[in-house]
C-alpha positions in Angstrom: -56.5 5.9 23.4 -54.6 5.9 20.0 -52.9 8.8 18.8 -54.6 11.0 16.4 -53.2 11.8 13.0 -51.9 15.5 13.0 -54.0 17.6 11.1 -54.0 21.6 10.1 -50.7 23.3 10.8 -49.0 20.0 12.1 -49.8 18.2 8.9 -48.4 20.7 7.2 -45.0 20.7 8.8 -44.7 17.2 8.7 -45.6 17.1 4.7 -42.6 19.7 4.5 -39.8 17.8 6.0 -40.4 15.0 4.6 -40.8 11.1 5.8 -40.1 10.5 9.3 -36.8 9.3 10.3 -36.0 5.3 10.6 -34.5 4.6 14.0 -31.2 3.8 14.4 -31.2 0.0 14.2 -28.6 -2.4 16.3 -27.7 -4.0 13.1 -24.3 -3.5 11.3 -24.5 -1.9 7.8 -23.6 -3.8 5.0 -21.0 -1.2 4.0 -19.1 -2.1 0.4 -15.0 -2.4 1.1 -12.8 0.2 0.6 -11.6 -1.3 -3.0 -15.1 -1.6 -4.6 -16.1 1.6 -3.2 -13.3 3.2 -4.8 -14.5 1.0 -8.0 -10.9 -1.1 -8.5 -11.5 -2.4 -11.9 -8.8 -5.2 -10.9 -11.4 -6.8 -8.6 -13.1 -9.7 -10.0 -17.1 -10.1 -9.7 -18.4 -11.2 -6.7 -18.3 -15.1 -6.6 -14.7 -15.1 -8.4 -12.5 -17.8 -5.9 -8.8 -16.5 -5.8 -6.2 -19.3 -5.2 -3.0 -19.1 -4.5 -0.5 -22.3 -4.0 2.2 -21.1 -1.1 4.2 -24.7 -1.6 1.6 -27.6 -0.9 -0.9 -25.2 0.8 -3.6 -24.1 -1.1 -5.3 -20.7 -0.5 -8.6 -19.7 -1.7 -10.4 -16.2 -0.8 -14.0 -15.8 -2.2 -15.0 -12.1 -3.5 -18.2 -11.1 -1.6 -20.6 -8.5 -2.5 -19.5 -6.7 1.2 -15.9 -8.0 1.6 -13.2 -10.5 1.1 -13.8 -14.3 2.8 -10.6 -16.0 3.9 -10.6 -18.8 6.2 -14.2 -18.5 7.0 -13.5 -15.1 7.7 -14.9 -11.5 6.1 -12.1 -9.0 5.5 -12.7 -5.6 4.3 -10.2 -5.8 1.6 -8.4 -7.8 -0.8 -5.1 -6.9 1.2 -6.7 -7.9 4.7 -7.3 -11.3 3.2 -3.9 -11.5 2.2 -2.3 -11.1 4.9 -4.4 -13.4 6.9 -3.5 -16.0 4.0 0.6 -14.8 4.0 0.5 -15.6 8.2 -1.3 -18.5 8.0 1.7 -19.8 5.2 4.6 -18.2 7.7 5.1 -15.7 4.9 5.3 -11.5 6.2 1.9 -10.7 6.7 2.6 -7.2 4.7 0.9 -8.1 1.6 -0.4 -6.4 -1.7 -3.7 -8.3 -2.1 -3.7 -7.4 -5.9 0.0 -9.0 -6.2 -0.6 -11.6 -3.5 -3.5 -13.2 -5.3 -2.0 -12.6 -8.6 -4.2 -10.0 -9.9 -1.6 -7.5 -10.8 2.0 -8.1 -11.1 4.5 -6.0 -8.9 6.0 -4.4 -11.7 8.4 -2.8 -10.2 11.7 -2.4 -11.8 15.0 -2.4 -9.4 15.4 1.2 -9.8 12.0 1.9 -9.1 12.1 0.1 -5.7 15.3 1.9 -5.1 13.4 5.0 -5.8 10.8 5.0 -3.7 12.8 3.6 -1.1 15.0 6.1 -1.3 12.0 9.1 -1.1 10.8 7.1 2.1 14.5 7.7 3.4 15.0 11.0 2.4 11.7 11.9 4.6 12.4 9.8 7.5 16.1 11.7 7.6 14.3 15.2 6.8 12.6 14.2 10.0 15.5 13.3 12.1 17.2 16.1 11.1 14.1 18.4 13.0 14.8 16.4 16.6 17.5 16.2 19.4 19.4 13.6 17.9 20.0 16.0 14.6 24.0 15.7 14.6 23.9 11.7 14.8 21.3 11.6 11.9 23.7 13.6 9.9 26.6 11.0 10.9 24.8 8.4 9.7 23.8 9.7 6.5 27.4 10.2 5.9 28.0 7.2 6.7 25.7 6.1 4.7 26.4 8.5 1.4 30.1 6.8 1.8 29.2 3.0 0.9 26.9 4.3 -1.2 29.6 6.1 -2.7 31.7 2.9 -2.6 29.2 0.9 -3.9 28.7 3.2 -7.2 33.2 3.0 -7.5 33.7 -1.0 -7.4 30.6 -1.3 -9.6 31.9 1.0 -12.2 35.6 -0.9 -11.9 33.2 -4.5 -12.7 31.5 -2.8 -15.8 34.8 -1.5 -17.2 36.1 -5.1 -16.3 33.7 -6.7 -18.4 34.7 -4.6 -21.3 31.8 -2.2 -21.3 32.8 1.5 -20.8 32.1 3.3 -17.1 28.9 5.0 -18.6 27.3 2.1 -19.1 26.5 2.0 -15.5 22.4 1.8 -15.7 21.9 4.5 -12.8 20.0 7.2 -13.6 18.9 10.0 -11.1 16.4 9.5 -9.4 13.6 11.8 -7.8 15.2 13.7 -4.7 18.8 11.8 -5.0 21.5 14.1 -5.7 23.1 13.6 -9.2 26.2 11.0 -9.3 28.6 13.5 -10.0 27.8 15.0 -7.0 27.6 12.1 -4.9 30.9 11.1 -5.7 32.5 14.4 -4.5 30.5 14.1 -1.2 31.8 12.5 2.4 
């Protein structure tokens, strides 16, 4: 016997919460990457084919409306593909996709690099200085605060050797890095 449809009271309830709920289906959801979710306006429209020559090979990665195809393979972002394309070449795998594909430059200046290289080591020695091996992080940096300290004295004596006064050194301080001045009295 088929069911009845609810009626009264029952009818009621099931006007109130609304339509009933889909089951849960085996299927995966077509779920947008990370960088169009975020809505990257560097990423091309979907269809775009990015090359890039690595020596003789080409590469090409096709922008999909749910991911990034390299290789006959769907990556979840432009930075996955990448580094699929980068191993594939014998290149590090740890690739900007942006950069990689040539959608952005890395425009990094030196001194940027050195400064965010430099807040990555200050943490990483903030940390060591928390554990056991405390006293031999604090050699180290030492150690380390000396050649840098080296460094910053024969590359003064090859600016004042090329004529240009001392000052001229182009360092400037950088976020978290202890002024020269400073640095030079250290170790």
């Amino acid at each position: 016997m088929p069911p009845s449809a609810p009626t009264g009271r029952d009818a009621e309830k099931l006007a109130e919460s609304g339509p009933p709920a889909q089951p849960a289906s085996n299927k995966p959801s077509a779920q947008k990457p990370a960088d169009k979710a975020a809505g990257d306006l560097r990423l091309p429209q979907v269809g775009t084919h990015l090359v890039r020559m690595v020596g003789k090979r080409r590469c090409t990665c096709v922008v999909e409306e749910t991911g990034f195809r390299y290789g006959g393979r769907l990556h979840r972002s432009l930075s996955a593909a990448a580094a699929a394309a980068a191993q594939d070449c014998g290149l590090n795998p740890s690739q900007n996709g942006f950069v990689f594909w040539g959608l952005s430059s890395a425009a990094r200046s030196p001194l940027e690099v050195v400064a965010h290289r430099w807040g990555r080591y200050t943490q990483a020695l903030e940390r060591s200085l928390m554990t056991r091996a405390a006293e031999r992080a604090r050699r180290e940096a030492l150690q380390h605060f000396a050649a840098l300290k080296e460094f910053l004295r024969r590359s003064s004596e090859a600016t004042q050797q090329r004529g240009r006064p001392a000052a001229a050194f182009p360092v400037q301080a950088l976020p978290g890095f202890p002024p020269l001045k400073d640095l030079a009295n250290a170790t």
